[in-house]
C-alpha positions in Angstrom: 226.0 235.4 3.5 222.8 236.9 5.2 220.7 235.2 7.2 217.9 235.8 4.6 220.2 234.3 2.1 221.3 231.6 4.8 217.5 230.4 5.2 216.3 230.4 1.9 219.5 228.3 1.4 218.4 226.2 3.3 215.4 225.5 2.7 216.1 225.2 -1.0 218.4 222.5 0.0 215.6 220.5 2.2 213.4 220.6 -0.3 216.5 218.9 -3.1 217.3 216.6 -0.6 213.2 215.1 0.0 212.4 215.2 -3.4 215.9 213.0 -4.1 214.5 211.1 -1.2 211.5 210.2 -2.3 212.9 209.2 -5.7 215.7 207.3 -4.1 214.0 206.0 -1.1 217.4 206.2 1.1 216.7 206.9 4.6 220.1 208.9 4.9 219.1 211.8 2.0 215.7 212.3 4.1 217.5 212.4 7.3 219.8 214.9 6.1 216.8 216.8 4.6 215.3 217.2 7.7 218.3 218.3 9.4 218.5 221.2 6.6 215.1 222.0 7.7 216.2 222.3 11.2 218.7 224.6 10.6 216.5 226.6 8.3 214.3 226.9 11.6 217.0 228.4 13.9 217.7 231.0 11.1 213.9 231.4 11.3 214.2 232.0 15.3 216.8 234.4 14.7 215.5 236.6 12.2 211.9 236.6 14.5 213.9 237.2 17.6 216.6 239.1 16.8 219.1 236.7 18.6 221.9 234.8 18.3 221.0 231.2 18.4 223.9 229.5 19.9 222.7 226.5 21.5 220.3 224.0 22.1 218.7 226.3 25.5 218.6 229.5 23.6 216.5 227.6 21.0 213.9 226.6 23.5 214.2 230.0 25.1 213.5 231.8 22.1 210.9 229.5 21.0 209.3 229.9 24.4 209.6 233.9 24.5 208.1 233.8 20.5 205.1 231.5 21.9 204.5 233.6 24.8 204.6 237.4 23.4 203.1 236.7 20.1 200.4 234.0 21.2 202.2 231.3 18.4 201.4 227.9 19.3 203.0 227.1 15.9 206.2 228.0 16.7 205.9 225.4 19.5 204.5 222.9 16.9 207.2 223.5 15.4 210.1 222.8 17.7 208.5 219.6 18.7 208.4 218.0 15.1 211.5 219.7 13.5 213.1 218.9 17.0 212.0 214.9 16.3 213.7 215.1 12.3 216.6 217.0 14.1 217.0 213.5 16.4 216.2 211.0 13.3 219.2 212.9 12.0 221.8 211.5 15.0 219.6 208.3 15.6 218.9 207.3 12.2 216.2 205.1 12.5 212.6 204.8 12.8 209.7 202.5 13.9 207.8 204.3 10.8 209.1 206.6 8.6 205.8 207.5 6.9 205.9 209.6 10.4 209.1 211.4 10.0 207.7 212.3 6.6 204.0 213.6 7.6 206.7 215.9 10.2 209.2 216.6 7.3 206.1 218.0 4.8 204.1 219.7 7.8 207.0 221.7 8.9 208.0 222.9 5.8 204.9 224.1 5.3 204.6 226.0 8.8 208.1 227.7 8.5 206.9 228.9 5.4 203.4 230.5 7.1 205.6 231.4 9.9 208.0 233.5 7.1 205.0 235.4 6.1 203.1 235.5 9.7 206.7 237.5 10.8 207.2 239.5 6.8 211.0 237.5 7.1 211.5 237.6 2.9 
């Protein structure tokens, strides 16, 4: 599979998953949403960079270089919040989960202005 294919995946997954969250209300569907989001995001930092992603310092290395050259602040934004769902995911708890969510529905939002800012389709 692409990794066109591979993002739209998985984003198409994320969105499932928060939408059976929010019906269900069960902390481990959003968790794993997020975490599909995430991934979706590394794809993203691929297809922008035109690099392997391999690990967790080439992820802040690319998102560093893709902040620097192309003056993207959002791509910082970001790694910060999908970084904090990407945690939720191992930790599996929160003091407030309305939080996680605010992250969750901003994100999705921004990888999706960050598709089009970059023409990934």
């Amino acid at each position: 599979m692409n990794s066109n294919k591979r993002l739209y995946s998985f984003l198409k997954e994320s969105e499932r998953e928060y939408h059976k969250y929010k019906r269900t209300k069960n902390i481990t569907i959003f968790a794993q949403a997020g975490e599909k989001l995430w991934c979706a995001f590394n794809i993203l930092l691929e297809e922008i960079s035109h690099k392997k992603i391999q690990n967790f310092k080439t992820v802040k290395n690319v998102v560093k270089e893709i902040a620097i050259n192309n003056d993207d602040s959002i791509v910082l934004q970001l790694f910060n919040d999908l970084y904090a769902l990407h945690v939720f995911f191992y930790r599996g708890w929160t003091e407030d989960i309305t939080i996680e969510e605010d992250k969750y529905i901003s994100s999705l939002a921004l990888i999706r202005a960050t598709m089009k800012r970059y023409d990934v389709k």
